[in-house]
N, C-alpha and C positions, 0 to 999 in steps of 0.2 A: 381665317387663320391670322393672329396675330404676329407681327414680325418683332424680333428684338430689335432695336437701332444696334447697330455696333459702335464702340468707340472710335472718335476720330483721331488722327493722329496729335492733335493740336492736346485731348482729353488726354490720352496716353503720355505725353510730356508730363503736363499738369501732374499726371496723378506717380508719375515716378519722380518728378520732382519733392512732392510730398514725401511720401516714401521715404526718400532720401533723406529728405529734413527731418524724419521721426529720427529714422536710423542717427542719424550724428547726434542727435540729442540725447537719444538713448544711449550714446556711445560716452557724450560728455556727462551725464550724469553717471554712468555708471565708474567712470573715469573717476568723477568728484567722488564719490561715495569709495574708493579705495583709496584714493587719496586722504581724506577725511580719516578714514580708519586707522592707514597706515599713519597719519598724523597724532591718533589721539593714543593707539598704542606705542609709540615711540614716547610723547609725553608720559603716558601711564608710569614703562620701565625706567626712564631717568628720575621718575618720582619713589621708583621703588630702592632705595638704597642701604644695603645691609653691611657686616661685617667690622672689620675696626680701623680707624683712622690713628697712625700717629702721627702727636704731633711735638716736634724740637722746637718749645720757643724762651726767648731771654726769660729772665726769673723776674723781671719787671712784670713782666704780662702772666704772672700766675693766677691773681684774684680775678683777674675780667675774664683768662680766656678759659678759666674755670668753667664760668659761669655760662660763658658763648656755649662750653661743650655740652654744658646739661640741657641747653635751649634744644642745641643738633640733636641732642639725642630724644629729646622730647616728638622734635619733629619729625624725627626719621625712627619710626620703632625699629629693632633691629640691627639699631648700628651701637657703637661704642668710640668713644674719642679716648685716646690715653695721649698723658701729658708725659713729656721729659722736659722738667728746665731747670735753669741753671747757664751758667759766663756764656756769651754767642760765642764767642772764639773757640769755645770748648764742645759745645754744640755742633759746630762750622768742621772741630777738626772731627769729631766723631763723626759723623754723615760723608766726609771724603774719606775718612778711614773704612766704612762701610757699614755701619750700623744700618738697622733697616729703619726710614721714617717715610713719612705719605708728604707734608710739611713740614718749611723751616721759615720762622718767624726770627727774623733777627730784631735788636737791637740797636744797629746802624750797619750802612751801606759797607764800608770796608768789611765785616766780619760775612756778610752777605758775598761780597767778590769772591772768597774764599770758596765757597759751592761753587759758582758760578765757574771763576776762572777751572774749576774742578771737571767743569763739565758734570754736575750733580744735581744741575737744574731743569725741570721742566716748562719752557717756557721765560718772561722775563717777570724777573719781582719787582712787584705792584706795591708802593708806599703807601701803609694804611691809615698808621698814628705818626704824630711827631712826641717828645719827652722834655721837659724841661727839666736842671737842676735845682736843688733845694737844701740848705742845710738842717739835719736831724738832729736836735737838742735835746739832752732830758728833762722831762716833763717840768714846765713852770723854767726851760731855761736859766737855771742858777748861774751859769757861768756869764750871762748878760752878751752872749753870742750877738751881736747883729749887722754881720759883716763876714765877707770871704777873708777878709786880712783878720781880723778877730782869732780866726782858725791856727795865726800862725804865733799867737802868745803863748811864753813860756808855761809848762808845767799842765798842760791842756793836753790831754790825749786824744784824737783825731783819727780815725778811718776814714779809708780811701779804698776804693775799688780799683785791684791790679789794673795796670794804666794799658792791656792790652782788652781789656773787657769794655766797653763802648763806655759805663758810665766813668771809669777810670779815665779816660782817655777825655772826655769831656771833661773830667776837673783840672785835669791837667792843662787842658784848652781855655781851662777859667782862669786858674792862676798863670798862665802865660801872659795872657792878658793884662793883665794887673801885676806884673812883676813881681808876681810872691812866689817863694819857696816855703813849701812845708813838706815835714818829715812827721808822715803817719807814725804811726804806733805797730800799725800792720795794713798790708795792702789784702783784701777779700777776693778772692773767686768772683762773686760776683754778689751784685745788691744785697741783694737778700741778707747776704750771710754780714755786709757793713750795716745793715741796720740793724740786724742783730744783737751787733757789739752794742751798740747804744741802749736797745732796748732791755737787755742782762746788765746794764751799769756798767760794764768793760771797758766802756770808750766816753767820752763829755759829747763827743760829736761825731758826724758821720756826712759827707756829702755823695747822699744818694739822689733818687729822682721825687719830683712833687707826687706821682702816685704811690711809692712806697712812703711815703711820707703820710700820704690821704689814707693806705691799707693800715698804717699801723694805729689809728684812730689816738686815743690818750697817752698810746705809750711813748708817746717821744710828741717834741714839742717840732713847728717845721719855722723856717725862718729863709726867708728869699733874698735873691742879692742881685742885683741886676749884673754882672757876670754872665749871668747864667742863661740871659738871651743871644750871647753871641756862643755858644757850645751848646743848643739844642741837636738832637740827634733823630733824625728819620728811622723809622721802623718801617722794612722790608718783610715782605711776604710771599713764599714762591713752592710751587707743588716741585716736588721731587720726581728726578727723573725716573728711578728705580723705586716710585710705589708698587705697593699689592693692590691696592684699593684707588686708582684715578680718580670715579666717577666722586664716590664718599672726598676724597681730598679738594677736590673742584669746590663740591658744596661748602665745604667748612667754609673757606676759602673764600667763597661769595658769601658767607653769613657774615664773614670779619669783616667783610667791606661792603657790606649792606648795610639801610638806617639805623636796621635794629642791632646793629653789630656796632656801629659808631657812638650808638645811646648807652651803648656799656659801657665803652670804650672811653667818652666823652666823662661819662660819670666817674668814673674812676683817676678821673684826671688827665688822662691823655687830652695833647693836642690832634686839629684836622690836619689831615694832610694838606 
C-alpha cells in the first residue's frame, strides 16, 4: 500500500503564502482595471460636450473669436457658441444686471472688476491677449495723418471711443501723455462702431486698436504712434458664475488660451500676454 506524504508545516506556509500573493495580485489588477475604466470613462464624458456656450466679449475680438467658435464647434459636434459683442463696460453692466452668459471676455481689467467685484465670476480671469492703439485713416491717408498731435488740427474730424469703453480710455491715456486735447466729432460705444465712421467717410480719422485696423483690410489706411505703447490694454477672460453650460465654457476657454487659440489671436493682431 502506498502512503501519501502529507504536507509539512514549513509546505503549508509556502503554499498559503503563495495563495496570498495570487490573491493581492488579483486584487491589484483588478483594482487597476476599474481604475483604468473609471479613468478612461470620466475622459470619454468630458470629451463629450453638447449644448450652447455664450459668449459676452469686447467687439475688438469679433473676427478671431468668430473664428475660435467655428473651430469649438467643429471639435465638439453638438455644441454651438453664440457671440454678444460690443463696449466691455456695456457688457460688464449687462452680466451684473443679469443677463444670462457662460463667458466674459473683456477688453481691459477695470471693465473686468466690474463682474468680479459683482461677484459674477467663476473663478479668477486669466489674461489671454494684450491690444495696442493705432490710428485709422481713409484709405491712401489724404489728410497726411502721421501723428497723435496730427489728430488735433483744425477742421479734421476725428472719432474716439466713449472714454468709459477700454479703447476710449486708452486714448485718452495717449493723449495725456502727450498733452493734447482733442475734441472728437462724436465719442462711439465701442470700436467697432469708431471704425465705422472712418470706413462710411463720416470721420478723416478714428483711434481704434491695430486689430480693427488689420480686420478692416483696404478700407481705412492704419498709421502708428508710439503713444500707443504706454496705453496698451490686457484682455481678461473669466467663466461666469451663473452658467448653464460649465463643462462647454471651460473649453472655450481653454481653446482661447491654447496655441491654437493664440495663432488666431496672434494673426489677427493681438499681442501675448
Amino acid at each position: 500500500m502506498t502512503r501519501t506524504a502529507r504536507p509539512t508545516g514549513r509546505a503549508l506556509q509556502v503554499a498559503g503564502a503563495g495563495a496570498a500573493v495570487l490573491l493581492a495580485l488579483s486584487g491589484c489588477s483588478s483594482s487597476d482595471d476599474s481604475s483604468s475604466a473609471a479613468s478612461g470613462s470620466s475622459a470619454s464624458s468630458s470629451d463629450e460636450l453638447s449644448g450652447t456656450v455664450t459668449v459676452f466679449a469686447a467687439a475688438s475680438l469679433k473676427e478671431s473669436f468668430t473664428a475660435l467658435g467655428e473651430e469649438f464647434e467643429k471639435a465638439h459636434p453638438g455644441t454651438k457658441v453664440t457671440f454678444s459683442f460690443g463696449g466691455s463696460d456695456s457688457l460688464a453692466a449687462g452680466i451684473t444686471g443679469g443677463a444670462p452668459a457662460d463667458v466674459f471676455a473683456s477688453a481691459s481689467p477695470k471693465t473686468m472688476k466690474i463682474v468680479t467685484d459683482a461677484g459674477d465670476a467663476s473663478g479668477t480671469p486669466a489674461t489671454f491677449v494684450r491690444n495696442q492703439l493705432e490710428i485709422a485713416t481713409l484709405p491712401g491717408n489724404p489728410d497726411t495723418i502721421s501723428s497723435l498731435k496730427d489728430l488735433t488740427g483744425p477742421g479734421l474730424k476725428v472719432v474716439l471711443c466713449d472714454k468709459e469703453v477700454p479703447c476710449g480710455a486708452a486714448a485718452q491715456k495717449a493723449l495725456d501723455a502727450r498733452g493734447l486735447t482733442l475734441t472728437p466729432v462724436s465719442y462711439e460705444q465701442d470700436v467697432k462702431s469708431a471704425l465705422t465712421k472712418v470706413e462710411l467717410k463720416e470721420a478723416d480719422a478714428a483711434v481704434v486698436y491695430k486689430t480693427d485696423v488689420h480686420a478692416a483690410g483696404d478700407k481705412v489706411e492704419g498709421v502708428e504712434f508710439p503713444e500707443s505703447a504706454d496705453a496698451i490694454n490686457d484682455y481678461p477672460i473669466v467663466q461666469l458664475k451663473n452658467t448653464g453650460n460649465a463643462a462647454a465654457a471651460k473649453a472655450f476657454i481653454a481653446l482661447v488660451r491654447s496655441a491654437q487659440g493664440q495663432k488666431v489671436l496672434t494673426g489677427a493682431g493681438f499681442l501675448k500676454p
